[in-house]
C-alpha positions in Angstrom: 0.0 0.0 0.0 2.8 2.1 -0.7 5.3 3.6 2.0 4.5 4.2 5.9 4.2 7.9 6.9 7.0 9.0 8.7 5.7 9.7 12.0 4.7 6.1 12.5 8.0 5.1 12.0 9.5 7.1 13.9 6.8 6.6 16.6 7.3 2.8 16.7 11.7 3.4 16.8 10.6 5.5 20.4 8.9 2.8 21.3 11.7 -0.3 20.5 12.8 0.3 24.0 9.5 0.6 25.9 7.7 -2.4 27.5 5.9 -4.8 25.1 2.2 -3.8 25.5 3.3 -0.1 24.6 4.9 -1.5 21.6 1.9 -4.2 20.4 -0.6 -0.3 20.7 2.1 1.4 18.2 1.5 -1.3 15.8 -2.3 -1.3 15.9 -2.3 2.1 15.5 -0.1 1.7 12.5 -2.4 -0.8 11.1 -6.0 1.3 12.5 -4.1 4.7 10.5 -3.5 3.2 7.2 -6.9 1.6 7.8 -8.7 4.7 8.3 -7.0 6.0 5.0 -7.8 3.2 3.1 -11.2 4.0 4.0 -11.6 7.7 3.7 -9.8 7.0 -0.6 -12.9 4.8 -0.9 -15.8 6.9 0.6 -14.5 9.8 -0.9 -14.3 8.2 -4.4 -17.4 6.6 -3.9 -18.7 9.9 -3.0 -18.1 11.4 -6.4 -20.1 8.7 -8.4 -22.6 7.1 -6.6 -25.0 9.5 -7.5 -24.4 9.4 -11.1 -24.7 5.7 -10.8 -28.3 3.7 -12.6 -30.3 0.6 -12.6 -31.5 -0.2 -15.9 -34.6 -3.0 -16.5 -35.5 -3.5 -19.9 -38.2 -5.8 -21.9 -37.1 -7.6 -24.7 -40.4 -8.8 -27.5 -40.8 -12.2 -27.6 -40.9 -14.1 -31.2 -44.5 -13.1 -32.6 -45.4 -11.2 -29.6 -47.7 -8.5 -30.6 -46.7 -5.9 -28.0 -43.2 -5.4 -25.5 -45.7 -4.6 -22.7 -47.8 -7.5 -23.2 -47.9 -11.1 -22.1 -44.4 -13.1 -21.9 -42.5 -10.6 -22.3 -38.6 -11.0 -21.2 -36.8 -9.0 -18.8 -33.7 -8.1 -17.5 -31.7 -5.6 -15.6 -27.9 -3.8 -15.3 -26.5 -0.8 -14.5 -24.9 2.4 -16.3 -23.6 6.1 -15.4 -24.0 9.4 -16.6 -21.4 11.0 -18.1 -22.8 14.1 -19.5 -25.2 16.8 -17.5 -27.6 16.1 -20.3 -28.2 12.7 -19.5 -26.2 10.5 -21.6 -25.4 7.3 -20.2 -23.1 4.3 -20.8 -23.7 0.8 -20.3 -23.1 -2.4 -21.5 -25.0 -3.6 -25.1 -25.9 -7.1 -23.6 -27.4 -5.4 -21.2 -29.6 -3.2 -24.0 -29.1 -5.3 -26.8 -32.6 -6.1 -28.7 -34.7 -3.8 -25.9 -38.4 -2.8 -26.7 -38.0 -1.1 -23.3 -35.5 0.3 -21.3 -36.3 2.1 -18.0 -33.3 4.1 -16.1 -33.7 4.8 -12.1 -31.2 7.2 -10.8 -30.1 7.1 -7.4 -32.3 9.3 -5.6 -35.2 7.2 -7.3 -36.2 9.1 -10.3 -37.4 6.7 -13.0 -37.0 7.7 -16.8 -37.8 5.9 -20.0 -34.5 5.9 -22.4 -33.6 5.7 -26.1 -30.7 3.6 -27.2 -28.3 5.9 -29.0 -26.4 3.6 -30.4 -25.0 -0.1 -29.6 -21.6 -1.5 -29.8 -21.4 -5.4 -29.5 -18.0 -5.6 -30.7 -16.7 -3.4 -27.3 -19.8 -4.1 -25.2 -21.0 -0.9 -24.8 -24.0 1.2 -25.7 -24.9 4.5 -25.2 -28.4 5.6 -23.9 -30.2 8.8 -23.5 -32.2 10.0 -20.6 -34.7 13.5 -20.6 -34.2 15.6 -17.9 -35.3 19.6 -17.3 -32.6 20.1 -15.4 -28.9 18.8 -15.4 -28.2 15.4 -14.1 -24.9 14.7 -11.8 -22.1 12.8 -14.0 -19.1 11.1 -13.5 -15.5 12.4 -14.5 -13.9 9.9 -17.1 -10.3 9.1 -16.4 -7.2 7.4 -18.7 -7.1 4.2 -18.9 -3.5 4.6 -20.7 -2.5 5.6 -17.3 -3.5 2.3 -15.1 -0.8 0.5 -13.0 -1.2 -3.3 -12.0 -1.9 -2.8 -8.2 -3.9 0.6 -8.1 -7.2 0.4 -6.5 -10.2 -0.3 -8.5 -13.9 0.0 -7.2 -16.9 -1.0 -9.0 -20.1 0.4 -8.7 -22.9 -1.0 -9.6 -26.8 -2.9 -8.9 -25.5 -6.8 -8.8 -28.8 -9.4 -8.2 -31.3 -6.2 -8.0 -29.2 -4.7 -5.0 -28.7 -1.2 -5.9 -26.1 0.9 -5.1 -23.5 -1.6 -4.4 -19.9 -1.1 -3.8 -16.8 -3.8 -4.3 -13.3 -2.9 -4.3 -9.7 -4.7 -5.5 -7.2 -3.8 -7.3 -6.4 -3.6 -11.2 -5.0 -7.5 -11.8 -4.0 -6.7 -15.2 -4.1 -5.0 -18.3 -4.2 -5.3 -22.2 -6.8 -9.1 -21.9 -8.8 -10.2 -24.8 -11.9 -11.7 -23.9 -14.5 -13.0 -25.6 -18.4 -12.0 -25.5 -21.6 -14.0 -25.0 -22.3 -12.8 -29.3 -18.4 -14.5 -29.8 -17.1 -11.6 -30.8 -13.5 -10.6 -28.5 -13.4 -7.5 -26.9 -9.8 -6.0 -26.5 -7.7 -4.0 -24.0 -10.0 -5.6 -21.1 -8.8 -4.4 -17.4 -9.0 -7.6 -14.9 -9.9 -6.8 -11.4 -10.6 -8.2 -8.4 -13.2 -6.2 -7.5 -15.8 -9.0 -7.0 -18.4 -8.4 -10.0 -21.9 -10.1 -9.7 -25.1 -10.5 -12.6 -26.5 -6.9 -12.3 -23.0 -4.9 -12.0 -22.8 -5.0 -16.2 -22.3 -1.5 -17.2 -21.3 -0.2 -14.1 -18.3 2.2 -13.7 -15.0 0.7 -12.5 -13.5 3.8 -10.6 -9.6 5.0 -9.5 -9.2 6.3 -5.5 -9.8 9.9 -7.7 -13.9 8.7 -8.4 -12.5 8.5 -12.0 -14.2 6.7 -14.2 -11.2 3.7 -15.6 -13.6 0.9 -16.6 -17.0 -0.2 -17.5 -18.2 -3.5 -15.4 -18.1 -6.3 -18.6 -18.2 -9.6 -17.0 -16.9 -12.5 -14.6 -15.2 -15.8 -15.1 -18.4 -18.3 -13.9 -16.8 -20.7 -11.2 -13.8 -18.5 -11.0 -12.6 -16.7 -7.6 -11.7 -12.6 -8.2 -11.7 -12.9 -12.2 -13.5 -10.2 -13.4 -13.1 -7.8 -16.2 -14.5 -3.8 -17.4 -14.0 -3.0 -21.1 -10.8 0.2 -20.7 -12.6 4.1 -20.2 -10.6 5.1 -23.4 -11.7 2.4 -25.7 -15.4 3.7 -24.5 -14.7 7.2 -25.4 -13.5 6.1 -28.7 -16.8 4.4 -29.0 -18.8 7.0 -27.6 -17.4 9.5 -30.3 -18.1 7.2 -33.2 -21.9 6.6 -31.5 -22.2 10.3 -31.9 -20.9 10.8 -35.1 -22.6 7.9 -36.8 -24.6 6.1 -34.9 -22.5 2.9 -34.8 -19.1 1.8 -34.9 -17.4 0.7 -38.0 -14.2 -1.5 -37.8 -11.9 -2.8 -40.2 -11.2 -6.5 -39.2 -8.7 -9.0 -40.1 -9.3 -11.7 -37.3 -6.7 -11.7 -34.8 -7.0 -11.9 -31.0 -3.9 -11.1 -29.0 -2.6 -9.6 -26.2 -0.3 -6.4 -25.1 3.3 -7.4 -24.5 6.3 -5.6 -23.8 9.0 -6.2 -26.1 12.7 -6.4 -24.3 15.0 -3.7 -25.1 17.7 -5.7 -26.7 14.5 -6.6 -29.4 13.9 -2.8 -29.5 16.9 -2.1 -30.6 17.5 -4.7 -33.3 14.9 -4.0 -34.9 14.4 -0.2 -34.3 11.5 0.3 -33.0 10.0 2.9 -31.6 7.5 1.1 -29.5 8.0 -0.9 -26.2 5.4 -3.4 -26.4 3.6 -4.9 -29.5 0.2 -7.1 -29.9 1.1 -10.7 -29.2 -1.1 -12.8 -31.7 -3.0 -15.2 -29.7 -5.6 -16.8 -32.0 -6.4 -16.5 -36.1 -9.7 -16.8 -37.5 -10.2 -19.4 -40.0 -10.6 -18.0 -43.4 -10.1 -14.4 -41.8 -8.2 -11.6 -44.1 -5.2 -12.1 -41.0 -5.5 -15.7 -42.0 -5.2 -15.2 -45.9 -2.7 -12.6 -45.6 -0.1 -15.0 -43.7 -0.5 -13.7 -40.0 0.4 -16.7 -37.5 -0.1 -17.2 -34.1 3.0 -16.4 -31.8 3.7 -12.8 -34.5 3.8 -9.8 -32.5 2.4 -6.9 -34.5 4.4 -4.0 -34.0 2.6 -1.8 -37.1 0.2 -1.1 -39.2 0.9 1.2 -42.4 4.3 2.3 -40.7 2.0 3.8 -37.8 3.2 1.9 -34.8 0.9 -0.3 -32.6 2.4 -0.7 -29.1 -1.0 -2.8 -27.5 -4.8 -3.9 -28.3 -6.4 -0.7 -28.2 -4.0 0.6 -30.3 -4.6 -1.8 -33.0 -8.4 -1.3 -32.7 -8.0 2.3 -33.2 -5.8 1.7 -36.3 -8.3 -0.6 -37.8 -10.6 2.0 -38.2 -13.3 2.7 -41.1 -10.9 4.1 -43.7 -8.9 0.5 -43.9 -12.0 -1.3 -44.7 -11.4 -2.7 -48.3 -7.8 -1.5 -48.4 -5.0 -3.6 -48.6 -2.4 -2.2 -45.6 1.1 -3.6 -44.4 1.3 -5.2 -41.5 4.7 -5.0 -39.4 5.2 -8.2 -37.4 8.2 -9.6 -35.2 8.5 -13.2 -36.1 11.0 -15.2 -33.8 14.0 -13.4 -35.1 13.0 -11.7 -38.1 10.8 -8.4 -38.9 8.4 -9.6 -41.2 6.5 -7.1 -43.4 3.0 -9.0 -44.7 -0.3 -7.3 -46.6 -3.1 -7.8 -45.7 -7.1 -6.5 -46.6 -9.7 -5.8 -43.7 -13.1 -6.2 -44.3 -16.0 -4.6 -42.4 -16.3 -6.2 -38.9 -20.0 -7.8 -38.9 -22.7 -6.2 -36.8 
């Protein structure tokens, strides 16, 4: 938890000489002190978004149902955040995905009907719209590019029903791939700790600020403290192409990898400006990766000459204006820099 503050070290060096009971209080004060702290950096973070915090319930049609408000028709529930005054919220889309309803109660109980702005399988997000007359508290969105392994995490969210729940960890990694309910992988997952439960989808993931670093995706079923949020600035990419088009278009060529850091003896050889390329874990059968000669183990380096240093960096890359295009792709193959063309298509709904 980071270095002891001064005064309790020097506190417990007074007290090396002094009887043993004196000395067994210094210590639980040491431990009650960064305790109390511990505390205070949750409350206070928790402070700053619980408000902005939602429970969503939504009604999925039934095949040949004549109504979404009539008989047999599906429910379901998750949670989002505001993150404009205007009541713009994010969530998850298989929390929204297919809706004919979507109700959003805020945390001091106000209940609005929403419109789904636009939906993003291929990151799990969607953004929804609220009416308000009046502006709506909102959450502060932080960097994800600035995570450390170790830093606290704290999800917010409505797991089982229970609103207004809190859990808090630690980030247990960066850079995953993992792979949605639809099949599709979503890249540059944060793992955490933070126990996640059915219900927290689309809740924030905060930082001991009350910034926003995550967005609740999903657990490992049968796992222990395996749980994952889709990165705060691969949502704001996707927010910004929701906005601007009302989806998101992706080149794809069928990879799924992971960010890893390249040794500087390898940086060297081979020039690179980058520190840490895309590990190629899997290859798509048939996929333009595939026909263009990708293999599994290549680390990706570049695309076009732009360099790619991790997974969100290759999603960005692969954006709308490669789609169709033949493009070179940079890869470090055992010992050899490999340069290899290859044609995205446009990734499927």
């Amino acid at each position: 938890m980071g270095s002891r503050p001064r005064f309790i070290d020097d506190l417990s060096s007074a007290a090396s000489d002094a009887p043993g009971p004196q000395s067994t209080d210094l210590l639980t004060l040491d431990d009650d002190a960064l305790l109390d702290a511990y505390s205070r950096t949750v409350i206070g973070a928790l402070e700053r978004v619980q408000q902005a915090v939602a429970f969503i319930a939504v009604e999925r049609r039934q095949p040949g149902e004549a109504s979404a408000h009539g008989r047999g028709a599906r429910g379901g529930t998750g949670s989002g955040f505001l993150f404009t005054p205007d009541g713009y919220l994010l969530t998850n889309s298989h929390v929204v995905h297919g809706a004919t309803h979507i109700q959003v109660t805020l945390a001091d109980g106000a209940k609005f009907d929403a419109d789904l702005v636009g939906d993003d399988p291929g990151s799990d997000l969607a953004v929804l719209r609220i009416g308000s007359p009046e502006p709506l508290p909102h959450v502060e969105l932080g960097e994800s590019s600035k995570l450390r392994v170790g830093q606290i995490a704290i999800a917010v969210g409505n797991p089982l029903g229970l609103q207004q729940t809190v859990t808090t960890g630690v980030v247990s990694a960066l850079g995953r791939s993992l792979r949605s309910n639809s099949g599709r992988m979503i890249y540059d997952v944060i793992q955490t700790d933070a126990a996640l439960n059915p219900g927290n989808s689309g809740g924030p993931l905060i930082n001991s600020a009350g910034q926003v670093i995550g967005v609740n995706t999903a657990i490992i079923p049968g796992a222990q403290a395996i749980c994952f949020a889709t990165a705060i600035d691969t949502a704001k990419w996707v927010i910004m192409q929701i906005f601007a088009h009302g989806r998101v278009r992706r080149a794809y060529i069928g990879v799924a990898g992971t960010t890893s850091p390249l040794p500087r003896r390898v940086q060297r050889y081979f020039g690179l400006s980058v520190q840490s390329g895309v590990h190629v874990m899997e290859i798509v059968k048939g996929s333009p990766a595939a026909l263009g000669g990708l293999r599994t183990d290549d680390t990706i380096v570049a695309i076009d000459a732009q360099p790619v240093q991790d997974v969100d960096g290759l999603q960005r890359t692969l954006d709308a204006s490669r789609i169709d295009r033949p493009v070179s792709v940079t890869v470090l193959r055992g010992a050899q820099r490999v340069e290899l063309t290859v044609t995205p298509v446009e990734q499927a709904g």
